[in-house]
VOPAGU-2260 file (C-alpha; in pm, 1 decimal, decimal comma):
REM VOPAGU-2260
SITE   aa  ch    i         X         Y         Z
SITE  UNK   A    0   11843,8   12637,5    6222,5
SITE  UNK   A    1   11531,9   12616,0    6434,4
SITE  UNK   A    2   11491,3   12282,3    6682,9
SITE  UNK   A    3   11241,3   12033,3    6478,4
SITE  UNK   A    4   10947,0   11955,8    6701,8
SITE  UNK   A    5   10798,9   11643,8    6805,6
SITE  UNK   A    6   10412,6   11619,2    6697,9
SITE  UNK   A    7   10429,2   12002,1    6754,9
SITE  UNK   A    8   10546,9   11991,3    7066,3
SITE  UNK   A    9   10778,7   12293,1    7239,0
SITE  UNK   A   10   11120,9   12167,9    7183,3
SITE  UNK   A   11   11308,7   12042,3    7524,2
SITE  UNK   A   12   11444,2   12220,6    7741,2
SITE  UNK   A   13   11868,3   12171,3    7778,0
SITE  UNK   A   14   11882,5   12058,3    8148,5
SITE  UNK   A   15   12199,9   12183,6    8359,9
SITE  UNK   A   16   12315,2   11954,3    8609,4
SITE  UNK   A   17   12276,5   12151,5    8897,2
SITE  UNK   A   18   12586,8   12097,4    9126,4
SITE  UNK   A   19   12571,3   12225,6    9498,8
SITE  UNK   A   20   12857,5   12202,6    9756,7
SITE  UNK   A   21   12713,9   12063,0   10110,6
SITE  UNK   A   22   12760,9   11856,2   10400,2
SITE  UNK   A   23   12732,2   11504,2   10377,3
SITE  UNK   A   24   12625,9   11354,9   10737,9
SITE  UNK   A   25   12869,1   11067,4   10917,3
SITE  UNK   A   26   12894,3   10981,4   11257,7
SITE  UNK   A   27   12694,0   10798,6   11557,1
SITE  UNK   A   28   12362,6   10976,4   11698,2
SITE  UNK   A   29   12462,5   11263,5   11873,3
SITE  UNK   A   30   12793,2   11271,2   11714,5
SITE  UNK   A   31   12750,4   11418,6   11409,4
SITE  UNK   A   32   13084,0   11425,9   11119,8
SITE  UNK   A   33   13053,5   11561,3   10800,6
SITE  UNK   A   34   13217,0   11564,9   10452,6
SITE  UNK   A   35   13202,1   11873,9   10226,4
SITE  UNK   A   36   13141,1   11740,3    9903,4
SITE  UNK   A   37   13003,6   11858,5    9549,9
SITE  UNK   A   38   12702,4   11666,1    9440,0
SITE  UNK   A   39   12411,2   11694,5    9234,0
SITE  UNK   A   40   12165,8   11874,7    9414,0
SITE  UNK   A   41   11887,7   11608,0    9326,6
SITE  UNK   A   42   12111,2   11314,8    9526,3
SITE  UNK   A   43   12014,3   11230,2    9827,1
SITE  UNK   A   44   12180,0   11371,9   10103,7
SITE  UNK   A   45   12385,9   11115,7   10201,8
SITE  UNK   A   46   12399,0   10981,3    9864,4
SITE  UNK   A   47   12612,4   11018,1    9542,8
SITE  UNK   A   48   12874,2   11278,9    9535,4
SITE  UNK   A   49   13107,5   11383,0    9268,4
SITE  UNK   A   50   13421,1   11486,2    9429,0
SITE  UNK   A   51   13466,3   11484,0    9890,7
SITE  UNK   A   52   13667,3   11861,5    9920,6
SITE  UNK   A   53   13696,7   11749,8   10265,6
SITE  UNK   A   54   13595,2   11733,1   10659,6
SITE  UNK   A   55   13428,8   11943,1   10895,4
SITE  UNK   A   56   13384,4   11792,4   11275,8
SITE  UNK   A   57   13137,0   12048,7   11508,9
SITE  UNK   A   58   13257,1   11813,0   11832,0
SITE  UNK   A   59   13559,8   11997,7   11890,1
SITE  UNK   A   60   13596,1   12387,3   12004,1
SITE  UNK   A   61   13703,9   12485,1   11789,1
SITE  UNK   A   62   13524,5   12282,9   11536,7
SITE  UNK   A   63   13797,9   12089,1   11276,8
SITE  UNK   A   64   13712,8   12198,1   10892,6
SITE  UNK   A   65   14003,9   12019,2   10685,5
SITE  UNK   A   66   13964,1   12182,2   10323,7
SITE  UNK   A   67   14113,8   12106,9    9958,7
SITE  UNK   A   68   14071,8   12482,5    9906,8
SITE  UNK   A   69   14152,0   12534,1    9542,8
SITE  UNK   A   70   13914,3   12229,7    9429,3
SITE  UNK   A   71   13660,6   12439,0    9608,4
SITE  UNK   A   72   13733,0   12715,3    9381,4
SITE  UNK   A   73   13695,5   12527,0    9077,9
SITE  UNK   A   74   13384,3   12396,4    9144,2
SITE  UNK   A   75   13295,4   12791,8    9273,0
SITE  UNK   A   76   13361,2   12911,1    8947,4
SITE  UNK   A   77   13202,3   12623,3    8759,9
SITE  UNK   A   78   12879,8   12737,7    8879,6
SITE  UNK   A   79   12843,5   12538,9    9235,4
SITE  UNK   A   80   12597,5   12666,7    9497,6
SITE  UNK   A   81   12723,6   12611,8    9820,3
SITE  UNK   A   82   12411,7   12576,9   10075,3
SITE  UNK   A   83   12427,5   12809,1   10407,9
SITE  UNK   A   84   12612,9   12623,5   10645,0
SITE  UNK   A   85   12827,6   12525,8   10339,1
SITE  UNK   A   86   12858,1   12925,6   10246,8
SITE  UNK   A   87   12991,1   13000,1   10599,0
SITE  UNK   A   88   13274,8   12690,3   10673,5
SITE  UNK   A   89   13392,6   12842,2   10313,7
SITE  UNK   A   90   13365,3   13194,8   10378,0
SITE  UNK   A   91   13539,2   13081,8   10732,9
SITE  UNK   A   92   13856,6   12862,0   10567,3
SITE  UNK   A   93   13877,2   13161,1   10289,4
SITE  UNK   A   94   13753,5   12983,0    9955,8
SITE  UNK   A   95   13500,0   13283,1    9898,7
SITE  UNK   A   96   13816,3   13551,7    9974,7
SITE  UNK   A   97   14029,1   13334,9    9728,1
SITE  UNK   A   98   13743,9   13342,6    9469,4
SITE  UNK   A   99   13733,6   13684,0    9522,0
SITE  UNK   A  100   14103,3   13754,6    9407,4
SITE  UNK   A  101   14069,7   13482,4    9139,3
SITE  UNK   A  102   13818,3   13675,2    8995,3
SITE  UNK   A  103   14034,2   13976,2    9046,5
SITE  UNK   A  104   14325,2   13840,1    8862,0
SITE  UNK   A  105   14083,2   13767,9    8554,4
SITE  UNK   A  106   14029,2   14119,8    8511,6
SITE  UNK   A  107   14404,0   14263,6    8605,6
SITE  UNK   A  108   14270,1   14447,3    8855,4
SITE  UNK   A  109   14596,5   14178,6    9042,4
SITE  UNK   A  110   14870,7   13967,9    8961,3
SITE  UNK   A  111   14879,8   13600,3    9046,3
SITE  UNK   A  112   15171,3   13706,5    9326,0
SITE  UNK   A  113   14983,8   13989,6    9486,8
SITE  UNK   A  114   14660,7   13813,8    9488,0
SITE  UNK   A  115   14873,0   13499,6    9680,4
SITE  UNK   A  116   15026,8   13742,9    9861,3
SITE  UNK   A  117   14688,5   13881,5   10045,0
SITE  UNK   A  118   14536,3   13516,0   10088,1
SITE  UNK   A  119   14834,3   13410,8   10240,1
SITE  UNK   A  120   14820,1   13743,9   10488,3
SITE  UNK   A  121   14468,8   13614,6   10567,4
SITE  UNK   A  122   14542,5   13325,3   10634,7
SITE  UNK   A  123   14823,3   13412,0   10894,9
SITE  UNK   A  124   14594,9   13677,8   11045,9
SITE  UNK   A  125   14330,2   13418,3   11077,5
SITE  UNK   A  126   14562,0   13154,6   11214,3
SITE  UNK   A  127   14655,4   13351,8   11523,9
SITE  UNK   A  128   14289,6   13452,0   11602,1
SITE  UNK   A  129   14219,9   13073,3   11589,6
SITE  UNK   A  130   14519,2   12994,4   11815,1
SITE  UNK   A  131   14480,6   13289,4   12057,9
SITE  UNK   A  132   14073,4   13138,2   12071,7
SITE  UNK   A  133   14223,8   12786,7   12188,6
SITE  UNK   A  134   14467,7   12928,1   12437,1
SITE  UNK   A  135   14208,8   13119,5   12628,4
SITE  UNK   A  136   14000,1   12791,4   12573,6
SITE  UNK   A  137   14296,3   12638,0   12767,0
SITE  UNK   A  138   14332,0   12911,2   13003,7
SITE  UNK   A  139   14018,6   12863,7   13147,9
SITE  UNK   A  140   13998,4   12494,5   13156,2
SITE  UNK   A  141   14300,3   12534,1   13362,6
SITE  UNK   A  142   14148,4   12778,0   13591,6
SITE  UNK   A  143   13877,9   12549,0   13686,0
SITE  UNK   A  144   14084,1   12264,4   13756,3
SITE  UNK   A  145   14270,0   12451,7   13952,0
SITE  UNK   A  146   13998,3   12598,3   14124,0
SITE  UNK   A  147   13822,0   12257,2   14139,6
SITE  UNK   A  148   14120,3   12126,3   14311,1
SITE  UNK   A  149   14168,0   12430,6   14569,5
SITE  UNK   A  150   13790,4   12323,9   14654,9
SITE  UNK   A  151   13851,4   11968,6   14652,2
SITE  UNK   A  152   14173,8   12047,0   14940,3
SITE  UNK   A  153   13911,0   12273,7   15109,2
SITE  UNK   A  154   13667,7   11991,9   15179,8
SITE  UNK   A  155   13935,4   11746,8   15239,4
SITE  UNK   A  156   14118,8   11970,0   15512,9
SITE  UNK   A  157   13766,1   12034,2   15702,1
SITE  UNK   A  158   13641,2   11648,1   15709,0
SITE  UNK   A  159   14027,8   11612,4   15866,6
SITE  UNK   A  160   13956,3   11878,1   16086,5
SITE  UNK   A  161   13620,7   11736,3   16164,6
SITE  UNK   A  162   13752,1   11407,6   16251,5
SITE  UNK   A  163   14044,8   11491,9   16452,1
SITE  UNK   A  164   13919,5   11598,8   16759,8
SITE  UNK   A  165   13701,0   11275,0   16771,6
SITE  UNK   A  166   13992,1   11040,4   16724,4
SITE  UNK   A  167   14205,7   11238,0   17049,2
SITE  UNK   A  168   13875,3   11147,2   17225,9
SITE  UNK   A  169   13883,7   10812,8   17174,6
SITE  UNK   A  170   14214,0   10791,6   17219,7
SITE  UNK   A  171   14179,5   10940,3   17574,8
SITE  UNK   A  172   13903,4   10751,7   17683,2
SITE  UNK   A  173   14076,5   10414,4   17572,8
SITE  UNK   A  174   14372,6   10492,1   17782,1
SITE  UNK   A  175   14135,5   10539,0   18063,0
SITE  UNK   A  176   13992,8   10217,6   18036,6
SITE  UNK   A  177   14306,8   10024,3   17954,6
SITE  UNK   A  178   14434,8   10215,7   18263,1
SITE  UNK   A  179   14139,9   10043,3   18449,5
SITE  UNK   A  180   14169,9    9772,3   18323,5
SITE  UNK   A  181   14503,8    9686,0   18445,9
SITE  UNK   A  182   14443,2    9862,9   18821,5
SITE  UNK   A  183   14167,6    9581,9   18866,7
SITE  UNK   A  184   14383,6    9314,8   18775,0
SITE  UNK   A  185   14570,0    9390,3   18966,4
């Protein structure tokens, strides 16, 4: 059955709520915070959202992304477009790789178990690549204290130095004039 026109008119158009996955900006000037969310992609930016997935904070090194993973998947596969920044704190936390078996699993290429299996190996592997990063971060923070420290003793030791031989002459002196000072009244 054909759509009935209006005065002749081309029938409408169905319109799709276009959903996108983005950042959503918190935070004080300069220190910027951000929820992921899903929101309709003609909200503003801070505006209406449908569902917060979770947190990403740049001000750390490494930066903090907290992630409900598998809600990101559902809106993936609902038809979400995640913007670019978006794209790569997914593709970073492994929502894209989980996807990827998901979609996997629908065509029995894998089972649930194996596909769980390899995320979960991912995850590990990525894990210690993300701890050995903040050790080394460590590493050299302590290296610089250190030798900030070594330099600070340096300087420290030298002013001593620099001052000692001007207190002895003092000293001296004063112990001539006290000496002096006691022949004369004498």
């Amino acid at each position: 059955m054909p759509l009935i026109n209006n005065r002749g008119r081309a029938p409408h158009k169905l319109i799709f709520m276009p959903v996108k996955l983005r950042l959503q900006r918190h935070g004080k000037k300069g220190k910027p915070f951000y929820w992921i969310v899903a929101a309709d992609s003609r909200s503003k930016r801070d505006g209406r959202f449908l569902e917060k997935l979770g947190t990403y904070n740049p001000n750390t090194n490494p930066a903090q992304i907290e992630l409900n993973i598998d809600n990101a998947v559902q809106w993936l596969e609902k038809g979400a477009q995640p913007t670019d920044t978006t794209r790569t704190i997914l593709s970073h936390e492994g929502v894209l790789l989980k996807k990827h078996l998901a979609g996997g699993v629908k065509k029995g290429a894998l089972t649930e178990e194996q596909a769980e299996e390899k995320f979960q190996a991912w995850v590990t592997e990525k894990q210690a690549k993300i701890d050995a990063k903040k050790s080394d971060l460590q590493k050299a923070k302590d290296a610089e204290v250190a030798k900030a420290l070594a330099a600070e003793k340096a300087a420290n030791e030298a002013r001593i130095a620099a001052a000692a031989p001007v207190v002895e002459e003092a000293t001296e002196d004063t112990v001539e004039e006290t000496a002096e000072a006691s022949n004369e009244e004498e």
